[in-house]
N, C-alpha and C positions, 0 to 999 in steps of 0.2 A: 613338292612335286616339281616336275622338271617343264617347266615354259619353253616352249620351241618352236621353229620357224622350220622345222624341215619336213614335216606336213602338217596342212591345215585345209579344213574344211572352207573357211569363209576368213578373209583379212590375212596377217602373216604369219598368225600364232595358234597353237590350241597347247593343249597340256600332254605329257607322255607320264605314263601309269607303267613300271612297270616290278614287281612282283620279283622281288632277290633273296627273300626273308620269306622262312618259314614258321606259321602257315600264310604268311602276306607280308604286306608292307614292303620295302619300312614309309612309303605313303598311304595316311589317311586323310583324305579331303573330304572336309566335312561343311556343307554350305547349308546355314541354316535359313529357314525359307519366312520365318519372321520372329520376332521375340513374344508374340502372342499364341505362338503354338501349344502345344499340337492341335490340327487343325482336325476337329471332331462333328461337324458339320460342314454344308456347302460344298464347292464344287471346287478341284483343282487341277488345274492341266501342265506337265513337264513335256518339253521337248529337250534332244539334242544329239549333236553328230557324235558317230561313233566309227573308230577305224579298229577292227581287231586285229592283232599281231596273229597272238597265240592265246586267249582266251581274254575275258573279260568279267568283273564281278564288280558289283555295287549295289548297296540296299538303300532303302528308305526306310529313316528313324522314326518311331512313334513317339518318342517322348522326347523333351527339349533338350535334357542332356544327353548328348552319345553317348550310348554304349548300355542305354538301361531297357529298351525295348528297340526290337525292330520290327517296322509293321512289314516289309517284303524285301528278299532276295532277288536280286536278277543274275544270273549267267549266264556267259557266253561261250561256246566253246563249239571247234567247227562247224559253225555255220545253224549249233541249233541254240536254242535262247530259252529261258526258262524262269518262270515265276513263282514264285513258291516262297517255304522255309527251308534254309540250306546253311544247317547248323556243323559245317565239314562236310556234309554231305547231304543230296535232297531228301529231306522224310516227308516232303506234299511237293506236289508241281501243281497249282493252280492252272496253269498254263504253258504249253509248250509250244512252240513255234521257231521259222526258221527265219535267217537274217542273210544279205550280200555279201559275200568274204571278196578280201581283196579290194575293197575299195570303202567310201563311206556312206553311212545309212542313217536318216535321221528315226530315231525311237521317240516316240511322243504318247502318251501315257492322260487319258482322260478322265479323271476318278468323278462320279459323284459322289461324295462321302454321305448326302442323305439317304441312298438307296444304297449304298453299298455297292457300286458298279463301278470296278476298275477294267477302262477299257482299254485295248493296246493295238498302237499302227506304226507299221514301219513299209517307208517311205511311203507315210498318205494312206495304205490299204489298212482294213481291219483284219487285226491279225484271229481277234477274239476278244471275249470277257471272261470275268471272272468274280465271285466275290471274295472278299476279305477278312481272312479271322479276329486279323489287328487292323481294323477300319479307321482310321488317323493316318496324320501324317507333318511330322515337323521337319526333317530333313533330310540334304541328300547324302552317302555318305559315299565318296567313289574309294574303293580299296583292292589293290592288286592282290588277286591269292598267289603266290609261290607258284611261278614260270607265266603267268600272265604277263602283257605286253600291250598297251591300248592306245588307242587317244580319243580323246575327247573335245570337241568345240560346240561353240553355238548353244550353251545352256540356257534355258527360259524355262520361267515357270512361272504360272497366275495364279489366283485365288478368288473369290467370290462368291458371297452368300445365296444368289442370285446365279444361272447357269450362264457360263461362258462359251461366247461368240467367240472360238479361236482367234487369237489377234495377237501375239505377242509376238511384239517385232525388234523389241530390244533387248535382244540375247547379252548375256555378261561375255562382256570383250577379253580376249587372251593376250 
């Protein structure tokens, strides 16, 4: 993935994604969230900045190694944002909502995994909920489909058996 200084959310770096290879790639960024996953109980919260070119796509893995389940899909594409399974294409939307073009918006992502409540806000507002068919969650996977263009900064994400008091303030630095 390409590190770069010619936009950034916060400090002088974030990552550019972008999608030359068909059906994606050729970056897969895959940031595992601990080596005790997947996380099948308790409560887990993701944030981070997002600037869309021309689409955006990244899921969250259910199980430890990539590539053996995915517990959710996200897309992005003008301006509308989508939750779901999106196996080539969406066969469930969980959720559908809409995102700022043209500039950047933080997506923050509040699961309880004991009730099954994935809830989702960008920038701050509730976008909605939803439940979960793949209730887990071990990591993040960012992957460009073919003509997507993205960047990413400011990644953070918590865990705890115990509900979380939003507080992460040590995003992984670019």
């Amino acid at each position: 993935v390409q590190i770069t200084n010619t936009l950034s959310n916060s400090g002088s770096n974030s990552i550019f994604l972008n999608g030359t290879s068909s059906p994606g790639g050729p970056s897969d960024v895959v940031l595992p969230f601990s080596s005790s996953t997947p996380y099948t109980n308790g409560f887990f919260s993701f944030r981070s900045n997002f600037y869309i070119i021309s689409g955006a796509y990244f899921n969250f893995q259910a199980a430890t190694t990539p590539g053996i389940t995915w517990a959710l899909d996200v897309g992005m594409n003008n301006g509308t944002i989508n939750f779901g399974t999106y196996p080539g294409s969406w066969t469930a939307v969980y959720l559908s909502s809409t995102y700022p073009t043209n500039q950047w918006f933080e997506l923050r992502m509040e699961i309880d995994i004991n009730l099954n409540v994935w809830a989702v806000f960008i920038d701050g507002v509730l976008q909605g909920s939803f439940a979960n068919p793949n209730n887990k969650i071990a990591s993040l996977d960012l992957y460009p489909i073919a003509g997507n263009q993205f960047y990413v900064d400011d990644v953070c994400y918590e865990y705890s058996t115990t509900p979380i008091i939003w507080g992460c303030t040590d995003p992984i630095a670019l």
